[in-house]
Structure formats: structure tokens, C-alpha cells
C-alpha positions as CSV (number, residue, x, y, z in Angstrom):
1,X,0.0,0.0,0.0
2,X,1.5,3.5,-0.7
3,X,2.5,5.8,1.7
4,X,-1.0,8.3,2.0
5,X,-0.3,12.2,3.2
6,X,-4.0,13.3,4.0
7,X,-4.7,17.0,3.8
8,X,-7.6,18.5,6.3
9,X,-9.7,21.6,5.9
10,X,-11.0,22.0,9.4
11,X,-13.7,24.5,7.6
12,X,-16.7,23.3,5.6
13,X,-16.3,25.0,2.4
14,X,-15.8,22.4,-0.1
15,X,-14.5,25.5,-2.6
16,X,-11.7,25.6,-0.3
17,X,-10.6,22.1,-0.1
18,X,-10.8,22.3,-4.2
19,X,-8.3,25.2,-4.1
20,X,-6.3,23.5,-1.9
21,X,-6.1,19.8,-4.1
22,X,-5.7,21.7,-6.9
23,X,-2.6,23.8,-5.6
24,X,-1.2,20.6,-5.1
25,X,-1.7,18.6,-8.4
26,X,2.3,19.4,-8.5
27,X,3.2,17.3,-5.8
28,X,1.3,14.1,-6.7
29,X,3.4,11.7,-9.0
30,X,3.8,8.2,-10.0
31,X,5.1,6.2,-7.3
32,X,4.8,8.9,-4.7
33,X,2.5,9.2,-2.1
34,X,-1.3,9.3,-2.4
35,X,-2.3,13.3,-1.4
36,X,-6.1,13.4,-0.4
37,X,-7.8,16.4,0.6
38,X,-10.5,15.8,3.0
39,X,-13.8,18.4,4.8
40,X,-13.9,18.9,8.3
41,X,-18.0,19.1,7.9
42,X,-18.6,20.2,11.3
43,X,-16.1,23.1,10.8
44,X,-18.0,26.7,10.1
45,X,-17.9,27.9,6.8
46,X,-14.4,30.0,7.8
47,X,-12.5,29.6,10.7
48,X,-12.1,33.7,11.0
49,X,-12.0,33.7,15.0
50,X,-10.7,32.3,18.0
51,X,-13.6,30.6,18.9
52,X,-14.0,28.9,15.3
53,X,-10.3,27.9,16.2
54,X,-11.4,26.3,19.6
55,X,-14.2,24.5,18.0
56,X,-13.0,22.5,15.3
57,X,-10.4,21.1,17.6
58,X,-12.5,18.0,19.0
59,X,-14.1,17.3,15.5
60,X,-10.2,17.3,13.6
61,X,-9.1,14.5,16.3
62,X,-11.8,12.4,15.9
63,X,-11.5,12.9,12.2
64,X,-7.5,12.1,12.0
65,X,-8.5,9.2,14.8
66,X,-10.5,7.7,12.6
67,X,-8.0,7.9,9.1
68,X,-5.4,5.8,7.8
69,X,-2.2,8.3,7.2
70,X,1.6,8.1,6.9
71,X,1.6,12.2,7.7
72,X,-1.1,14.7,8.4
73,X,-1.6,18.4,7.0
74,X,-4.2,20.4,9.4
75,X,-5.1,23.0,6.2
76,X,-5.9,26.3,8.2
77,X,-3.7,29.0,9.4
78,X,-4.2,29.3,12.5
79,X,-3.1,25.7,13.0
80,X,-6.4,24.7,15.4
81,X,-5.9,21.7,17.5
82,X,-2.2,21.0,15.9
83,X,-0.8,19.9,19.7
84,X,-4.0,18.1,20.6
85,X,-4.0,16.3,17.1
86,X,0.0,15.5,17.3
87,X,-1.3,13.2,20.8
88,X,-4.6,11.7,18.4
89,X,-1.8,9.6,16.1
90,X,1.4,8.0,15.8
91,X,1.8,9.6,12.7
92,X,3.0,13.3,12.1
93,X,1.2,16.1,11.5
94,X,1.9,19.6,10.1
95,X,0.2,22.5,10.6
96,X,0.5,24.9,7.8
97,X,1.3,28.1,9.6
98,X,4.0,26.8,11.0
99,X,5.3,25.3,7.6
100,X,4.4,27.9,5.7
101,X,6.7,30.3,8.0
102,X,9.5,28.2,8.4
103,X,9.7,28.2,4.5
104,X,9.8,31.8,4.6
105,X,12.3,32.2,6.8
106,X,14.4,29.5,4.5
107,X,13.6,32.4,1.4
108,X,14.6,35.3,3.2
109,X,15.5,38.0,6.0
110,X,12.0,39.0,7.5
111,X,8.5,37.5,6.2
112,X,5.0,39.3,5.9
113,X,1.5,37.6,6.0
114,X,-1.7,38.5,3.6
115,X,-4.7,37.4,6.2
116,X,-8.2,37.8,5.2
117,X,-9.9,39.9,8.1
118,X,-8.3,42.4,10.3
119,X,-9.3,40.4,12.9
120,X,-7.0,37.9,12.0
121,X,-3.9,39.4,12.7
122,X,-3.6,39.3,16.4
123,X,-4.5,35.7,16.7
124,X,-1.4,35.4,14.1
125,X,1.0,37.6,15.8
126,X,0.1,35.7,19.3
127,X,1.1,32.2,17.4
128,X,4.1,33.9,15.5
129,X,5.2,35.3,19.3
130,X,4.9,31.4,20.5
131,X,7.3,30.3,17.8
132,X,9.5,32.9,19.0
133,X,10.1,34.8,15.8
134,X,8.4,38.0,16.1
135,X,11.6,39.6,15.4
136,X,11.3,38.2,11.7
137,X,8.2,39.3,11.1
138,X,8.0,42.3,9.0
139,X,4.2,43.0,9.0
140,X,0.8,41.9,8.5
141,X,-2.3,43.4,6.4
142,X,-5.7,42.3,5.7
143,X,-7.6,42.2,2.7
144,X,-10.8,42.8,4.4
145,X,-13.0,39.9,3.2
146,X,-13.8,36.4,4.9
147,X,-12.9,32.6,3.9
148,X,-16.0,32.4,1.5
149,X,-15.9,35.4,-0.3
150,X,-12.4,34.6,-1.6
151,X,-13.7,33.1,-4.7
152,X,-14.5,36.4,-5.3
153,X,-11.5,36.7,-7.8
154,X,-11.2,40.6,-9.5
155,X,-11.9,41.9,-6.0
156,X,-9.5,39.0,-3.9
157,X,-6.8,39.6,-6.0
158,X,-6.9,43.0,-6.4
159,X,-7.0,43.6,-2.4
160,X,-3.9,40.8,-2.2
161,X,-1.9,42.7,-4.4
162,X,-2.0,45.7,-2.6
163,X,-1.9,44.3,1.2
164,X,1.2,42.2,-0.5
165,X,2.7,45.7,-2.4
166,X,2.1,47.4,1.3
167,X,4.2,44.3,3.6
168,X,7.0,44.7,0.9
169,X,8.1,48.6,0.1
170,X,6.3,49.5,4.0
171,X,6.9,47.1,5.9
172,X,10.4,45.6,4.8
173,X,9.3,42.0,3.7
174,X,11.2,39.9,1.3
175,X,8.9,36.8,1.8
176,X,5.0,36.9,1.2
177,X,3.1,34.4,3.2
178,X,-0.3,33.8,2.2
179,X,-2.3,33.7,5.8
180,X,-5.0,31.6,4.5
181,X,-5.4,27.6,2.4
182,X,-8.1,29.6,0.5
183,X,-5.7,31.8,-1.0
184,X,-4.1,29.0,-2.9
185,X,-4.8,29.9,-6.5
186,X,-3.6,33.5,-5.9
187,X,-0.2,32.5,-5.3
188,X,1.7,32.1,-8.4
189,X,0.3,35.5,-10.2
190,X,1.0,37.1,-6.6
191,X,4.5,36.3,-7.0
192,X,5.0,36.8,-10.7
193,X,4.2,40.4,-10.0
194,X,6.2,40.7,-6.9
195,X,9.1,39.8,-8.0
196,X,10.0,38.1,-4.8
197,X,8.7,34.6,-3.1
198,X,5.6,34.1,-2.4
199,X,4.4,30.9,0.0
200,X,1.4,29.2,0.0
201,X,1.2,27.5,3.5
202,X,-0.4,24.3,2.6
203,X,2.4,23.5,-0.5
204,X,4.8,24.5,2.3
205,X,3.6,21.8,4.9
206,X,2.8,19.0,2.4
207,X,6.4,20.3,0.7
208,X,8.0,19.0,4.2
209,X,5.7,15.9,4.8
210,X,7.5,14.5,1.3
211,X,10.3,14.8,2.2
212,X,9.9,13.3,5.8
213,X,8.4,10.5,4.2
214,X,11.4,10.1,1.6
């Protein structure tokens, strides 16, 4: 049987979990490991607040509980439940703030993050300050529009490219980091007009899962 990565969305927008599979057609290949993106059902629609964080965190262990999986991905920035789920299986799981950051910080000097909502960005800096790298954090800005209204393309990319323009000649970022999976298909026009890298957390996290499964 081959090795399986198995990628969560702890929201319930199905939209989302397309955008992420199809961000990672690239890393599926023949011999490799099977990549499945899965639903969180009982998740809200967007998980925009700390209490949408707190909830899904039950429902994602019983979920990973119940899976077989060589290596977990928990799809959502704000990494809910990622120490909780790490005790729920023998097998590893990656949260994809955390990946997406570390591959930042492997790209460059100080990192900024595009978030959707404005009230995203304190949750972020509070789990950037528990990794201890504040310091490398340039900025944050958000384009002002929740997890479902992303597929909202004209307007999404429009307010990305400015909130991106702002953490790069303002804020002293060499390294975009896209705070959100649903921001997935943005990512490679993002950078093309950036001219610098620009990460999209889930690629990041299943990036490292590969290679810890060889």
C-alpha cells in the first residue's frame, strides 16, 4: 500500500478544499505518495475567529482518529488543535502556519503575512510570538474579506496585491506568506508580479511531509 499524506480543511467550504487539491496537483506523481484532501464538515464555513479555532479542535481528532495516514496536514492557518492532534496519532502532523513560515524564513530575511480579516492578525502575531520569531516578522495586512468570499477573484486579488505591495516597500518584507489555504490559486500571479517569493502554506507543509516520508 502506498505511503497516503491526508490533507484536512477544518472549515466546511468544499470550494476551499478544491483550491487546496488543486494547488497541489504538482506534488502528486507516480510512485509517490497518495495526497487526499478531506472536509472537516462540522467546521463553520471559515474559521475567522478564535472561537471557530477552539471549535474544530474536537471534530479534527476524531476525524485524524479515525484515518489511515503516513503524515497529516491540518489546512488552516491558524493551525487549530495542531498539539491536541500531534497526541490523536502515531503519525506526524503539520500545521500549515507553521510550515508555511519556516519556509519563509528558509527564502529570506523578514516575512509578511496576507490574512483575510483584520481580525485575523492578532491571533497570528500571538502564534508567531509562540514560535519565537516576532523579530522576523515584517508586518501583516488584511484584505478585508472572509474565507467564503475569496472566490470572489477581481476583487481577492486585487485587495492581495495591494496588502502584499504594502508588507513589501512598508513594511520591509522579502517573503510573502499567504495567511489563509483559500488563498491558494492567488499564489503564483502574486509572485509573478512581486518579484519576490511568495508561499502558500499548505504547499509548504505538504512540501515537508514529502520529504519526511522520503
Amino acid at each position: 500500500m502506498s505511503a497516503r499524506i491526508l490533507v484536512i480543511n477544518p472549515n466546511s467550504s468544499a470550494t476551499v478544499t478544491d483550491d487546496i487539491a488543486r494547488a497541489l496537483e504538482g506534488f502528486r506523481f507516480e510512485g509517490g505518495p497518495t495526497i487526499d484532501c478531506l472536509t472537516l464538515a462540522e467546521g463553520p464555513p471559515g474559521i475567522e475567529t478564535q472561537r471557530h479555532v477552539d471549535e474544530v479542535v474536537a471534530p479534527l481528532c476524531r476525524m485524524i482518529e479515525c484515518q489511515r495516514a503516513d503524515a497529516f496536514v491540518i489546512a488552516c492557518f491558524s493551525d487549530p488543535g495542531l498539539h491536541a492532534a500531534r497526541e490523536a496519532t502515531g503519525a506526524p502532523v503539520f500545521g500549515i502556519a507553521q510550515c508555511g513560515i519556516l519556509a519563509a524564513l528558509a527564502r529570506g530575511e523578514r516575512f509578511g503575512i496576507v490574512a483575510i480579516l483584520e481580525t485575523s492578525i492578532a491571533r497570528h502575531r500571538r502564534y508567531v510570538a509562540s514560535l519565537g520569531l516576532s523579530a522576523r516578522m515584517a508586518g501583516e495586512r488584511a484584505i478585508g474579506l472572509g474565507v467564503t468570499a475569496l472566490a470572489q477573484e477581481d476583487t481577492v486579488a486585487d485587495r492581495m496585491t495591494q496588502a502584499a505591495e504594502q508588507l513589501r516597500d512598508e513594511d520591509g518584507a522579502d517573503v510573502i506568506v499567504l495567511g489563509c489555504a483559500g488563498m491558494a490559486r492567488y499564489r503564483a500571479p502574486l509572485e509573478s508580479h512581486l518579484g519576490c517569493p511568495v508561499i502558500d502554506p499548505s504547499q509548504a507543509a505538504v512540501g515537508m511531509a514529502l520529504a519526511m516520508l522520503g
